[in-house]
N, C-alpha and C positions, 0 to 999 in steps of 0.2 A: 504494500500500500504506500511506501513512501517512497518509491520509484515514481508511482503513477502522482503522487504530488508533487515531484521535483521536475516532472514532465515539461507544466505549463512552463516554469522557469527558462529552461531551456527552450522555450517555443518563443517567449518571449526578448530572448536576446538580438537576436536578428532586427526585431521593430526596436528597441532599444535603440540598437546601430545607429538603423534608419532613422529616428528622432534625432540624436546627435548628428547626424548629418547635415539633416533638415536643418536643425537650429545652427549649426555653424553657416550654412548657407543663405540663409534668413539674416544673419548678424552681417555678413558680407555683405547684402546687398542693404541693407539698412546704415550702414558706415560708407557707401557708396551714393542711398537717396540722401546722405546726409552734406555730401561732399558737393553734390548736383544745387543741393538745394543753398549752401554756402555758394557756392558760383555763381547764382543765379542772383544772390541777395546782394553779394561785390558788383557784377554787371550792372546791376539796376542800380547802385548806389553810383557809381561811376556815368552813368548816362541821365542820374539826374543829375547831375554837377556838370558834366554837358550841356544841358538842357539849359540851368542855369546859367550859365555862361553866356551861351547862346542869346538868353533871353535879354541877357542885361544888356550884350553888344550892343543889339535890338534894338532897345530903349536910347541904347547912346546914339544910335543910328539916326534914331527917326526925331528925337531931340533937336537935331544939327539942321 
C-alpha cells in the first residue's frame, strides 16, 4: 500500500518540472514586458521635450 501512495508523487514530478519551467519563462518574459515598457516611458519622455522645444521655437517664431 505504500508503493501505490508514493505513486502519485512520482507522477507528479514531471508537472512539477513543467511548472518550474513555466515560471522561469513567465519571469523572463515579464523582466522583458518590463524593459519594453521602461523604453517606451524614456521615448515618450524624450519626444515630449521635443515637443516642447519645438513648441517654444514656435512661439519665438511667430512672436517675431
Amino acid at each position: 500500500m505504500s508503493e501505490s501512495a508514493m505513486q502519485p508523487v512520482s507522477e507528479a514530478s514531471p508537472v512539477i518540472q513543467q511548472i518550474g519551467m513555466l515560471n522561469l519563462r513567465i519571469n523572463d518574459m515579464m523582466i522583458q514586458l518590463n524593459t519594453v515598457i521602461k523604453t517606451i516611458m524614456d521615448e515618450n519622455a524624450a519626444l515630449k521635450k521635443e515637443n516642447a522645444d519645438l513648441k517654444a521655437k514656435q512661439e519665438k517664431t511667430n512672436k517675431h
